[in-house]
C-alpha positions in Angstrom: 1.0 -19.2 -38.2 4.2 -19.4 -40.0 4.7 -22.9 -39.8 1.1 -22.8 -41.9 2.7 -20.7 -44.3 5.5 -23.0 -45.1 3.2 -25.9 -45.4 1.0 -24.1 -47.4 4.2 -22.7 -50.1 5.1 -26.4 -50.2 3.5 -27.8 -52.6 4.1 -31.0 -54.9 4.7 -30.3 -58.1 1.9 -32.4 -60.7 4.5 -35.2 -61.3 5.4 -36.1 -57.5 1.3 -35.7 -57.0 0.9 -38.4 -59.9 3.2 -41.0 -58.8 2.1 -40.7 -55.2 -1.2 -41.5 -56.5 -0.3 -44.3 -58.6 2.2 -45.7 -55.6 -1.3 -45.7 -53.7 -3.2 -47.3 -56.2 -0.4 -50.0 -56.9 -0.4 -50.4 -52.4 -4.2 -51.3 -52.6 -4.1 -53.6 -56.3 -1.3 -55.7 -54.5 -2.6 -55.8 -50.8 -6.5 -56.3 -52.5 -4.9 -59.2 -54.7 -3.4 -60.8 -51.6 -6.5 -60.5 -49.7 -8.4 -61.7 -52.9 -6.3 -65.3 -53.2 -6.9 -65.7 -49.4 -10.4 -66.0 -49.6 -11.1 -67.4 -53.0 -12.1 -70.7 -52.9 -11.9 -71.7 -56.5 -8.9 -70.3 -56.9 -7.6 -70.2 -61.1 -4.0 -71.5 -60.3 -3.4 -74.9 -59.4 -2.0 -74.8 -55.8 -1.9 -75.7 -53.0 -3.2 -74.4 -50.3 -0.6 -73.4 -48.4 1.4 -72.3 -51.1 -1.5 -70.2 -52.1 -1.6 -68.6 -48.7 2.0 -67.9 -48.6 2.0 -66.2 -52.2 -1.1 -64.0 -50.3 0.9 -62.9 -47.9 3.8 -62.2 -49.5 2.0 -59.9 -51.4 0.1 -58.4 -48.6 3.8 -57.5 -47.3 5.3 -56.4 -50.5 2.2 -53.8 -50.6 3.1 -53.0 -47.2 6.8 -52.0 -48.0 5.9 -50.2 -51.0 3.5 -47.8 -48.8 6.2 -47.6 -46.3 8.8 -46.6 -49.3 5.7 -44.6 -50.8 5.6 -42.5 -47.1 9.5 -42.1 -46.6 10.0 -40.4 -50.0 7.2 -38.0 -49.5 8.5 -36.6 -47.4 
């Protein structure tokens, strides 16, 4: 029961609860981007398409290390 105490004291102030929230939003706009320019078949840009796959997934794993960075500094 005290360990439920201390959780429940602990709480994020409104500016750590903001950027959390906007670190989540910027995770999904950059992994739903990267999953967007995988399956778009008229794709704006002119590329090619491996090129266009590897831009995907690089941003599919740059959203990925900004949730993991997102996680370790909640903490």
């Amino acid at each position: 029961m005290s360990s439920f105490n201390k959780e429940q004291k602990k709480q994020k102030s409104p500016a750590k609860r903001f950027l959390f929230i906007l670190g989540l939003g910027m995770f999904s706009l950059y992994f739903a981007l990267g999953i967007a320019i995988i399956f778009w078949k008229d794709f704006p840009l002119n590329l090619e398409f491996k090129y266009r796959i590897a831009f995907a997934v690089l941003l599919v794993v740059y959203s990925f290390i900004r949730f993991v960075r997102l996680l370790r500094s909640n903490t």
